[in-house]
C-alpha positions as CSV (number, residue, x, y, z in Angstrom):
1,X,-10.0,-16.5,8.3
2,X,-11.9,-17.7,5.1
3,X,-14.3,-19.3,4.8
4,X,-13.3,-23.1,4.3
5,X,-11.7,-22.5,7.3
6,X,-14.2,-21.1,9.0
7,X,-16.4,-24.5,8.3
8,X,-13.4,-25.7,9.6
9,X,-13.1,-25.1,12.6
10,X,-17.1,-25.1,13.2
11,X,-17.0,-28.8,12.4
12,X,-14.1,-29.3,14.9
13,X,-15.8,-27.9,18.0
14,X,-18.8,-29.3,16.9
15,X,-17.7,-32.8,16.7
16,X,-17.6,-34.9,20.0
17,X,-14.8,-37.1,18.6
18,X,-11.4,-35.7,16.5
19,X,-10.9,-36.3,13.2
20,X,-8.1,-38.3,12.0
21,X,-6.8,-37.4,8.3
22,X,-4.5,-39.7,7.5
23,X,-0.6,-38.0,8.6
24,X,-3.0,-36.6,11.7
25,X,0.9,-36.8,13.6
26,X,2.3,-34.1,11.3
27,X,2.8,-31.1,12.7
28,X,0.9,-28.6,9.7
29,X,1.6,-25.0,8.9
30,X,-2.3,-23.5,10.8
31,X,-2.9,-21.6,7.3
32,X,-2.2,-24.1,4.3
33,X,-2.5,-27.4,6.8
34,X,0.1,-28.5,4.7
35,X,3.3,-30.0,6.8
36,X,5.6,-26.8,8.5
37,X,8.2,-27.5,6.5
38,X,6.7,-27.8,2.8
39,X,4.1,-24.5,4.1
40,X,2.4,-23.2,0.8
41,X,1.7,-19.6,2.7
42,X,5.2,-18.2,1.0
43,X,3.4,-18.8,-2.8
44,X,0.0,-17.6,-2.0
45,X,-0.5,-15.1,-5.2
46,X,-2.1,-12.2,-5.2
47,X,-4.4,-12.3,-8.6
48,X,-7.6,-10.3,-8.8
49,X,-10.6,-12.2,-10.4
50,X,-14.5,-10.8,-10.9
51,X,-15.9,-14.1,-10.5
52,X,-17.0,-15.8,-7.4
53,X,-17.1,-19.3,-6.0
54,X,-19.9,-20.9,-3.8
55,X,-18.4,-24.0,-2.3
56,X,-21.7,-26.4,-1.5
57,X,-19.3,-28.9,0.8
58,X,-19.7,-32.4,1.9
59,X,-19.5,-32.3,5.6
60,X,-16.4,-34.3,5.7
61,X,-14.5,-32.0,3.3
62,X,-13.2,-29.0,5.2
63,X,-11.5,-30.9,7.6
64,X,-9.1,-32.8,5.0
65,X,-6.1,-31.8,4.5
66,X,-6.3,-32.8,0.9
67,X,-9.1,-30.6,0.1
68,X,-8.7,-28.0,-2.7
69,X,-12.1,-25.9,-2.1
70,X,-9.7,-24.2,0.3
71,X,-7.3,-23.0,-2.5
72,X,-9.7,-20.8,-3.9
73,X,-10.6,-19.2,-0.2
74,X,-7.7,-18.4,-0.1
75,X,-6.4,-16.8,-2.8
76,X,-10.0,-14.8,-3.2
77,X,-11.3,-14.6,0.7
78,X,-14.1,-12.1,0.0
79,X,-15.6,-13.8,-3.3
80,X,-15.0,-17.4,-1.9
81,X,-18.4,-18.6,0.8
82,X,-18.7,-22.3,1.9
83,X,-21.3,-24.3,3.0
84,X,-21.5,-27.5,4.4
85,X,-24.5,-29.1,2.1
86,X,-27.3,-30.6,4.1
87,X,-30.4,-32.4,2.8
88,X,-32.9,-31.5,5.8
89,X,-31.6,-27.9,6.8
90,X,-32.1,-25.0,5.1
91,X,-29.0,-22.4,4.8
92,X,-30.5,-18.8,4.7
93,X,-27.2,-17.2,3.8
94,X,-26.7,-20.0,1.2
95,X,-29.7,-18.9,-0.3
96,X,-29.4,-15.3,0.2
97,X,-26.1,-15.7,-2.0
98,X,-27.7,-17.2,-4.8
99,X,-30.5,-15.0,-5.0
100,X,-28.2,-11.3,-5.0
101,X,-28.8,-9.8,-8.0
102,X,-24.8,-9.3,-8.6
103,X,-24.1,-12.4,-9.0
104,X,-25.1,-15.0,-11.8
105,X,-25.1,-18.6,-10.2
106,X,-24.3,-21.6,-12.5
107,X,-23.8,-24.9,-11.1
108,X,-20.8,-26.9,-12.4
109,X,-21.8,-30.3,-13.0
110,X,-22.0,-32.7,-16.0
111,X,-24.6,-32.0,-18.6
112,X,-25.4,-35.7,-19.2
113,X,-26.6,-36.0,-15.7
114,X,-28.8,-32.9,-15.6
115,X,-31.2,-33.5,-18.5
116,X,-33.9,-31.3,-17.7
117,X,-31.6,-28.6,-17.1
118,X,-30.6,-25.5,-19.2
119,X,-27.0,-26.3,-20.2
120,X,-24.5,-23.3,-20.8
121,X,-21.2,-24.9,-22.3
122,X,-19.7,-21.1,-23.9
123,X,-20.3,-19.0,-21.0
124,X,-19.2,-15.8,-22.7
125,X,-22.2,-16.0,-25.1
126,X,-24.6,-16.5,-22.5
127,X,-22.8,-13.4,-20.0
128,X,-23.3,-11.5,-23.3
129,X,-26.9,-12.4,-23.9
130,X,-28.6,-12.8,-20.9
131,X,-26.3,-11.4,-17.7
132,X,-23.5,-9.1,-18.9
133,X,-24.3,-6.9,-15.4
134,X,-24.0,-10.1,-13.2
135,X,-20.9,-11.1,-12.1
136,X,-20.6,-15.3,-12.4
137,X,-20.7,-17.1,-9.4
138,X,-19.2,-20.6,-9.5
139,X,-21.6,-23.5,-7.6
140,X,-19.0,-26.2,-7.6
141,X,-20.3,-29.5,-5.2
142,X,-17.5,-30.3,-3.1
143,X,-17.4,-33.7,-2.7
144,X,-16.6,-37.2,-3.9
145,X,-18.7,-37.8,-7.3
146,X,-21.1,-40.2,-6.2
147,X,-21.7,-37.5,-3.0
148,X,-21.7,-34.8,-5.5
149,X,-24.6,-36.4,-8.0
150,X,-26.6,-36.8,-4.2
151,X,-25.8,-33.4,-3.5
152,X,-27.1,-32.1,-6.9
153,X,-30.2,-34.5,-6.7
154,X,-31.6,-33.8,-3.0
155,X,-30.9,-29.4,-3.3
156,X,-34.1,-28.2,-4.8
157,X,-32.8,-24.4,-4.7
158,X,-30.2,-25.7,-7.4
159,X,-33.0,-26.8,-9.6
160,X,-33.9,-24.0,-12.3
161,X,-30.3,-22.3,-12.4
162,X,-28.0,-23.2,-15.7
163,X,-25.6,-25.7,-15.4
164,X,-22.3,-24.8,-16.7
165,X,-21.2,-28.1,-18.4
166,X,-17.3,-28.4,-18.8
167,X,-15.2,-30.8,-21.1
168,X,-12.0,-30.9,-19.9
169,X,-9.4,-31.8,-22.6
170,X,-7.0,-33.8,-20.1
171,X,-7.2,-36.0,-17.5
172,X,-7.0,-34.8,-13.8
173,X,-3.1,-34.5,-12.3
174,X,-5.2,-34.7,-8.8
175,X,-3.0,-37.4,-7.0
176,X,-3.1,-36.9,-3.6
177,X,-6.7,-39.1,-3.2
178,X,-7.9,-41.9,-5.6
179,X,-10.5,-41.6,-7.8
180,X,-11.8,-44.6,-10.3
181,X,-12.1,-42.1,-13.6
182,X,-9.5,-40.2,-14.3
183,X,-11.9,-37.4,-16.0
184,X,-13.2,-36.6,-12.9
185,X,-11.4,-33.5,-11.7
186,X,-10.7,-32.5,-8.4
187,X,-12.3,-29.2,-7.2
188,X,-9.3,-26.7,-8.2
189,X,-8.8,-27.9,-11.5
190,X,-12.8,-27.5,-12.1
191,X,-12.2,-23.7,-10.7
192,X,-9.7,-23.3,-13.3
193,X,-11.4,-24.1,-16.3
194,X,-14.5,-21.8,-14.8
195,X,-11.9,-18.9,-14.8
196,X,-10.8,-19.4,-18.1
197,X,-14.4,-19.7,-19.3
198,X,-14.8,-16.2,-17.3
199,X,-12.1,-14.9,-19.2
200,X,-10.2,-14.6,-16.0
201,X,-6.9,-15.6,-17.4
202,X,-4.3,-14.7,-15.2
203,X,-6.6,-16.0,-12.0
204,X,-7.0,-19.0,-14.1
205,X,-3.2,-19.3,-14.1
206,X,-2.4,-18.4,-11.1
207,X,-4.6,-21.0,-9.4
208,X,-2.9,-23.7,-11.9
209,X,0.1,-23.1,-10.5
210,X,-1.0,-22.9,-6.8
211,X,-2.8,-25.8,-7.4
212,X,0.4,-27.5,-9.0
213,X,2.5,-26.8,-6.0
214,X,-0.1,-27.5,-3.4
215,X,0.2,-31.1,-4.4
216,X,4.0,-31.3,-5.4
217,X,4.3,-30.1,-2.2
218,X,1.9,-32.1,0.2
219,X,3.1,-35.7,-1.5
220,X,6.8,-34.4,-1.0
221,X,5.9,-34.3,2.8
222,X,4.1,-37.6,2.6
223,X,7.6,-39.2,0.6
224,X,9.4,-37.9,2.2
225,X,11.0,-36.1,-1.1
226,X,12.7,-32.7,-1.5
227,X,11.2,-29.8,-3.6
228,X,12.2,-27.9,-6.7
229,X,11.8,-24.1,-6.5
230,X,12.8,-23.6,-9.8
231,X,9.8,-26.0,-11.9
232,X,7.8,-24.2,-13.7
233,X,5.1,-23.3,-11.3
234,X,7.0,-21.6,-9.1
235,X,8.1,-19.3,-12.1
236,X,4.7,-18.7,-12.5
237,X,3.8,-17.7,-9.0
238,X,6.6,-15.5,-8.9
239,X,4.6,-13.0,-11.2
240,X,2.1,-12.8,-8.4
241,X,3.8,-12.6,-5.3
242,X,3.7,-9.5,-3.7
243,X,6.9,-8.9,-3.5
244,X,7.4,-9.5,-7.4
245,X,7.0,-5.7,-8.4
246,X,10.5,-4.5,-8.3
247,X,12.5,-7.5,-6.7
């Protein structure tokens, strides 16, 4: 089980009334939570990576179907920890994580709203200057944006560690929730363009294309539409699967 999952079910037998994601009728693959007969699991890759991802979650986050922290858990289970982010509470194995010396933490968030900050927009200059024996670690805020700038304002143990600023050169193809800019990207898309800053190409690829037919497939459920096994992504995948070498 990884570990948006985990959060997963925490929050579940933790909460003394169920929660309702909208298609809460669907009967969902267990793994993907995507509906049983549009189940991802089939085109999970298999893609190493060197970099690590800390997902600092909004509470209601794990529990959503839509989510795409979870991608990420589970295409890298043992460099992928969540936490569900809380104001008053302090999380000793959040903070254990961002204090191991094998890692180097940067959180992901605009530059233009962390002004005091030390802003890292080339991240191979600064792995080569100041922590070429760290490994990155990835500190992306799970959450809606205005949760996200709380989140980043109210966690004083984020305060002092660089801020890895991205400008993507696109607008998000996120459709499966509404959001009012369409530069804001959802959380997989923003774990892309850290890989390919990492120079983690093919995990940067392969988690495009996931990503790609995670939602293809999740509004073809919702409409009720068919799927096409030949697009593009799936060609991708198909370099990843395991079975690829030698079928």
């Amino acid at each position: 089980m990884h570990a948006v999952e985990r959060l997963r079910q925490q929050l579940i037998a933790q909460s003394t009334k169920p929660f309702l994601a909208r298609g809460y009728r669907l009967k969902r693959c267990a793994e993907c939570l995507l509906a049983e007969r549009f189940c991802l699991c089939p085109w999970r890759p298999q893609v190493a990576s060197d970099a690590a991802f800390c997902l600092l979650m909004h509470a209601d986050e794990p529990l959503k179907p839509t989510n795409t922290g979870r991608l990420m858990a589970e295409l890298w289970p043992e460099q992928t920890q969540a936490f569900v982010w809380s104001r008053t509470e302090e999380n000793p194995p959040l903070l254990a994580l961002l204090a191991d010396p094998q890692w180097q933490p940067y959180v992901v968030f605009p530059a233009e709203f962390a002004p005091q900050a030390e802003i890292v927009e080339h991240l191979a200059q600064y792995q080569g200057a100041q922590a070429a024996s760290r490994k990155p670690l990835f500190i992306l805020l799970d959450a809606t944006w205005p949760q996200a700038r709380k989140i980043f304002r109210k966690s004083p143990y984020l305060q002092g560690l660089p801020i890895l600023s991205l400008n993507p050169d696109k607008p998000s193809a996120y459709r499966l929730r509404r959001s009012n800019r369409e530069e804001h990207l959802c959380t997989a898309e923003v774990a892309v363009l850290c890989l390919e800053q990492a120079g983690e190409q093919p995990a940067a690829e392969a988690l495009a294309a996931y990503f790609e037919i995670f939602s293809s497939r999740y509004l073809a459920a919702r409409l009720n539409l068919t799927v096409d096994e030949s697009a593009p992504p799936y060609q991708v995948l198909k370099r990843f699967l395991p079975a690829a070498d030698g079928a």
